[in-house]
N, C-alpha and C positions, 0 to 999 in steps of 0.2 A: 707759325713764327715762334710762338713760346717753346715747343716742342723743341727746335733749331736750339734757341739761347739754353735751353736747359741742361740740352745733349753740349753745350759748352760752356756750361758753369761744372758740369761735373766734369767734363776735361783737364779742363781749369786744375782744379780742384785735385784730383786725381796728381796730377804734373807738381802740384803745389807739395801733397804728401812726399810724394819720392823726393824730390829734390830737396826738401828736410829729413827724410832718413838718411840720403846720401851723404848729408855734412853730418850728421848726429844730433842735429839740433831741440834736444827732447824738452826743454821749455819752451820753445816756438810750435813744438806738432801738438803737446799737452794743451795748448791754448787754443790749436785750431781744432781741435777734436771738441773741446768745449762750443767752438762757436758754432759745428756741422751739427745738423741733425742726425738721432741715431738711424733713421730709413736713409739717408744720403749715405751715412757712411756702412751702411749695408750694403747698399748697391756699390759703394767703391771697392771694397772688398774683393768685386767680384776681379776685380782688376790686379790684384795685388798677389803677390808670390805666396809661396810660406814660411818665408821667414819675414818678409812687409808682415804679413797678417799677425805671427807673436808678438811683434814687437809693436805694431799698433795698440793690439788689444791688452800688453801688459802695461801700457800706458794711461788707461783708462782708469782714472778714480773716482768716479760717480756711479755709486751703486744702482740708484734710481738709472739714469741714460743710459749702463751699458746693461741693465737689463731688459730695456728699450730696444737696444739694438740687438739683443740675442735674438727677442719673437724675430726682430726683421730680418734678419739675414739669412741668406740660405741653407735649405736644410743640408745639403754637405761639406756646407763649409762649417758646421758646429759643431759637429764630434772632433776633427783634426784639429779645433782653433781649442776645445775642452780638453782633450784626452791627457796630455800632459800638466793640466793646469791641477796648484793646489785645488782638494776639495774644498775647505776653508773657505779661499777666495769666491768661488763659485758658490758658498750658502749664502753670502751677504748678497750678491748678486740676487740671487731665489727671492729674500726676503720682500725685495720688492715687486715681485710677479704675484700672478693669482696662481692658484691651486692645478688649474686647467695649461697653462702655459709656465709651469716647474714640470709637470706632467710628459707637457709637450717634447719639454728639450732631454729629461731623463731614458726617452724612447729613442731619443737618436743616437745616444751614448751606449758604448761597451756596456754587458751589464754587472762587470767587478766596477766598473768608475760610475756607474750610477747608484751603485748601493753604497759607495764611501761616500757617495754626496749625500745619501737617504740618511744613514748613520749618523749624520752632524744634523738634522733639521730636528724640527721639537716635536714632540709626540703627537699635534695634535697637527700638524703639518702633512706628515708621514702618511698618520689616518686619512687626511683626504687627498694626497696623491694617490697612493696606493688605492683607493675607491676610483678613481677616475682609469687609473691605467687598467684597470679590471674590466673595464667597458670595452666592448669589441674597436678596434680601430676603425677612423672614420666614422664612428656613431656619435649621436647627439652626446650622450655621455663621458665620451672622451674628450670633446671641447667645451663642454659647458663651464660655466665660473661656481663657487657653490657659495662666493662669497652675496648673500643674498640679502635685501632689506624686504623683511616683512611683519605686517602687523594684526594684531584682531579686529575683526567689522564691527565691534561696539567699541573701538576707540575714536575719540574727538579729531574733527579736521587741526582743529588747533594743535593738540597734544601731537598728534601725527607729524607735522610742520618740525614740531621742538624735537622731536624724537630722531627724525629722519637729517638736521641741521647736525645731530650730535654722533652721527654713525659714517666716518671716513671710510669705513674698511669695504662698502657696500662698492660691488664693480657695476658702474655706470647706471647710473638711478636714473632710467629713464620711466620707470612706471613702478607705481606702488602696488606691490603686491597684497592680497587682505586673506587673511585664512579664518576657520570657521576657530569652536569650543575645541576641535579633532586635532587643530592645528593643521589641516587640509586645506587646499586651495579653494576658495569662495569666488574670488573677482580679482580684477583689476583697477587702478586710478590712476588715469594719467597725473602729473605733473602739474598739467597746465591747472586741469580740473581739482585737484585738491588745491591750488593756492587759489583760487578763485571762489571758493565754494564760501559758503557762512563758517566762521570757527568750531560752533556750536555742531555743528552736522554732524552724524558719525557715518563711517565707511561705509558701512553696508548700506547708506543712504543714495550715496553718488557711485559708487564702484560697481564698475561693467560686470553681470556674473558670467556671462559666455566666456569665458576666457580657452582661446585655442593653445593647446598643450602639445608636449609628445612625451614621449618615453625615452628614456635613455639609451634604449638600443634600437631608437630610428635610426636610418642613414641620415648621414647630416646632408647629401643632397635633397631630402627625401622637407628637411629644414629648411635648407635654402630655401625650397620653395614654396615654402609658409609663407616664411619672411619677405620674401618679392613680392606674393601672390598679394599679401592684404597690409604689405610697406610697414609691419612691423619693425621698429629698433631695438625689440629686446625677443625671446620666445622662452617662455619655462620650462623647465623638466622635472617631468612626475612621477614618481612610483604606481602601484598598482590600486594603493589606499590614498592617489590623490594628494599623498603630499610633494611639497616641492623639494626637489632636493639642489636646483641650479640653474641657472639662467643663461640659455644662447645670446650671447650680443650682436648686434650687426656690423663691428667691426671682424667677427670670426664669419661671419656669413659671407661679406666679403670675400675671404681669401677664401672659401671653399667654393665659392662660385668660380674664381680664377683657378683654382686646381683642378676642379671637376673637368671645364672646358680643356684647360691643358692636357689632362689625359684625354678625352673625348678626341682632340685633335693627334694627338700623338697616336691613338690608336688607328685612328682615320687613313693615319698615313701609312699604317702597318709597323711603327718603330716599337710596339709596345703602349705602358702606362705608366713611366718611370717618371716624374714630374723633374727632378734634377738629372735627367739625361746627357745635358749641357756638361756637366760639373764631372763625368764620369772617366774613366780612361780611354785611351785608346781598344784595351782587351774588351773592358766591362760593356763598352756602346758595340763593341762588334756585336758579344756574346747575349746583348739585349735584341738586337735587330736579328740576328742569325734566324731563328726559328718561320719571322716573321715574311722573309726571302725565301726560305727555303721552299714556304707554300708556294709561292710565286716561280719559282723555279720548277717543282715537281707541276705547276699548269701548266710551264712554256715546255716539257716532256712531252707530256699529253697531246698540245698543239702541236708539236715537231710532230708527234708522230702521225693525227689526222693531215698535216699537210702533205708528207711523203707518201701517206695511203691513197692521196693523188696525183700521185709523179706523173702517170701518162699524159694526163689532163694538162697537167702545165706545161710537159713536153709540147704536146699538141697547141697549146694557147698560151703561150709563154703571159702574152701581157694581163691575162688573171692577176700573174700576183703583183703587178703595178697597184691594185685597188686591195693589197690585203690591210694596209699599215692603214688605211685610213677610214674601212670599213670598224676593225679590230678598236680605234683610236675613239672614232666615234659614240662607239656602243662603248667601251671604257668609261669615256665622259659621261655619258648620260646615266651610266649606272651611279657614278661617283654622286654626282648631281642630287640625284633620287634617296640615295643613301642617306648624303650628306641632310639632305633638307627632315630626313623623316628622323636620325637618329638628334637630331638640335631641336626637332619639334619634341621628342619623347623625351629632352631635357629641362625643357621648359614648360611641360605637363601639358603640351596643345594638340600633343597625338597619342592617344593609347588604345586599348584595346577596343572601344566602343565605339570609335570611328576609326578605326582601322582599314576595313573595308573600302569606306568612302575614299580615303587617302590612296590607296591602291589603286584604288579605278578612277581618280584622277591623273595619278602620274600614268597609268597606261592612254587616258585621254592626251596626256602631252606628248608619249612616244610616238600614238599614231599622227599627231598635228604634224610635228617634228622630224618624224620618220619620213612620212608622205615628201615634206618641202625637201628635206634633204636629198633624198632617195631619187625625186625628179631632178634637181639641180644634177646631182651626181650621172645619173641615167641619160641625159641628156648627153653631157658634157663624152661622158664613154659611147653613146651613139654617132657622134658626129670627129671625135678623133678619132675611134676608132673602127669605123664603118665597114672599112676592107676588111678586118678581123673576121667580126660577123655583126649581121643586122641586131640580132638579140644580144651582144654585150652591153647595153645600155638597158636592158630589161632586165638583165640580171643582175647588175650590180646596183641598180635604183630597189630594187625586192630585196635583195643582201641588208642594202643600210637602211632601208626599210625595217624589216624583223629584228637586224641588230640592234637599233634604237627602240624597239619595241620590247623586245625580250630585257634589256637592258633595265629598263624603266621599272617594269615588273619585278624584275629581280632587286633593283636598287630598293625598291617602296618595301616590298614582301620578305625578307632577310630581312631587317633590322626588328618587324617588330616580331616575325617568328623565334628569334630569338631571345627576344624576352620574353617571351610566352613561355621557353623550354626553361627561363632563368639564367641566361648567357648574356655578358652584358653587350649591346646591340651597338656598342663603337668599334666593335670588333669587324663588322660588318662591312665597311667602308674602307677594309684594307684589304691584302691577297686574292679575298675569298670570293670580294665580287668581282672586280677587275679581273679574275684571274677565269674564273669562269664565264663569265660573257664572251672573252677572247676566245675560248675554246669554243661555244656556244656560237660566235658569231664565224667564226671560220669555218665551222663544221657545216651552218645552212647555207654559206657563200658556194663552199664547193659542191651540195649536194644540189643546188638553185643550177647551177655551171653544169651537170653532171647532165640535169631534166631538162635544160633547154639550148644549150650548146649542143650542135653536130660536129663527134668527133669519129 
């Protein structure tokens, strides 16, 4: 029910904007832009033209909200809404981001209009943008904040309390970090745990020393699932000598959990890992998807050609290929199935290499459950309509979707994590490649099953 009213408050909403740019009325849309949120009018955006979209966005004079809305909005729609804007306007904007998210939006920009925004920011701005874009893409590094609160294990809980009251610039102080004499990471203290403690105490009294770390050139999926596994709101990042140099927060872990899955699923489908594929041209989604079809295509060759290699056979027994599309459909599904469940398991770190096996000869214990009840359902059904044909088309085509969802199963489980093994990423696996080969695979034993046990 919320879902319903939401999807028409932002209609609403949406109908409310145009209908004030269509009169002109820029002290009425300046006023509702103030009262939207900057993720509402992100997501409105998506709806609006481009020249709606200049003229919304040169409407906006809060530096703070509309650099609120830059993180929100989508990643193609902020080089077009940028590209032409003063650089000037867009530093004031910056000023109110952190280090990791000026970073962000300078990666989607031209790189002559990202250096004339580099050129206005202050020397010491520069230095940590420029440190973070050095970070591999998609690494712990290139999203961390480095705006960081930390303090030494022989300071007072008290002094700590005053200290940490007087530091605005720290991004989201959810845990106090404590570093040794090296200025290297020591421990951690919650929040809760320093206001609570005696004044007098010092850190290295109450502050957890386990503290789970990464490196800056982890994957930030590799993050995420730090962060889920032991419900972290913050994760540090450390150099080689253990010092800190930035902190993952769990509103970025968020969105890289929603991105990862978004490609995960887009590649599933075979369209690619473009995450703004939506936002794309008519050329650009062709020439994203093209490659991804054309496997698919060069397997339905392959099939065309194993099934003409048994023209006489279907001459002879035409009604064969009444059972091709739903042998073929069948084992499809179940590879898909198989895929699907082992590449979301390997993303949520609950299959990899060390029960790999196990996982395998489970999903083969499904194909034979599954095969078996289909395979008779089916077997039966081509026995008794089609009797006259011959006695054995119900043997052959129950053993067809039989091995079809057998072999399926197999393939679905054993491809995804094979290829992580080789270092390919395994959402690849659950498009063309399996589907495309099972079809050939399952048509291939349908007709050879037809070949051994039909009298033709």
């Amino acid at each position: 029910m919320r879902k319903e009213l939401y999807g028409h408050e932002i209609s609403v909403l949406r109908d409310t904007f145009r209908r004030l740019l269509r009169r002109h009325a820029k002290t009425n849309i300046v006023k509702l832009i103030k009262k939207t949120h900057p993720a509402d009018l992100a997501l409105l955006f998506r709806y609006f033209n481009d020249v709606e979209q200049k003229t919304l966005f040169n409407l906006m004079d809060d530096p703070e909200k509309t650099a609120e809305f830059l993180i929100e909005l989508d990643d193609g729609i902020v080089a077009p809404l940028l590209e032409d804007e003063d650089p000037q306007r867009i530093v004031q904007f910056f000023r109110e981001l952190g280090s990791n998210d000026q970073a962000y939006i300078l990666g989607l920009l031209p790189e002559e209009k990202a250096q004339s925004i580099m050129d206005l920011m202050r020397a010491e701005e520069q230095e940590e943008v420029e440190e973070i874009m050095a970070y591999p893409e998609d690494s712990a590094g290139s999203i961390m904040s480095t705006d960081v609160f930390t303090l030494n294990q022989d300071t007072l809980a008290k002094d700590a309390i005053a200290a940490l009251q007087g530091f605005e610039q720290a991004e989201m102080v959810f845990y106090l970090y404590v570093t040794d004499e090296d200025n290297r990471l020591a421990g951690v203290i919650s929040l809760r745990d320093l206001v609570t403690t005696k004044p007098d105490a010092t850190l290295k009294d109450i502050m957890i020393k386990q503290v789970h770390s990464v490196r800056p050139e982890t994957d930030q999926e590799e993050v995420a699932k730090i962060v889920s596994r032991y419900n972290y709101l913050a994760l540090p990042v450390v150099d080689m000598e253990n010092h800190i140099l930035g902190i993952v927060t769990v509103d970025d872990v968020v969105d890289i959990i929603r991105e990862e899955a978004t490609e995960d699923f887009l590649q599933m489908a075979g369209v690619g890992k473009d995450r703004e594929i939506l936002l794309k041209s008519t050329f650009e989604e062709s020439k994203l998807r093209f490659p991804w079809l054309f496997a698919t295509w060069l397997g339905g060759i392959v099939a065309t050609i194993i099934v003409t290699s048994f023209g006489d056979l279907l001459n002879r027994i035409f009604v064969l290929a009444a059972f091709m599309p739903i042998i073929a459909g069948m084992g499809g599904n179940m590879g898909t199935q198989s895929s699907t469940i082992v590449v979301r398991g390997m993303a949520t770190g609950r299959v990899d290499f060390g029960n790999a096996f196990k996982i395998i000869l489970k999903e083969i214990r499904v194909g034979l459950i599954l095969g078996a009840f289909y395979g008779l359902l089916l077997g039966i059904y081509a026995y008794f309509r089609f009797y006259d044909v011959s006695p054995y088309l119900g043997l052959v085509v129950g053993l067809s979707i039989y091995c079809s969802m057998l072999i399926a199963t197999t393939i679905g489980a054993f491809v995804p994590i094979f290829l992580r093994r080789i270092g390919v990423d395994p959402a690849i696996a659950t498009g063309p490649f399996v589907t495309t080969s099972i079809d050939i695979l399952g048509v291939s034993i349908y007709f050879l099953i037809a070949t051994a046990l039909l009298p033709v």
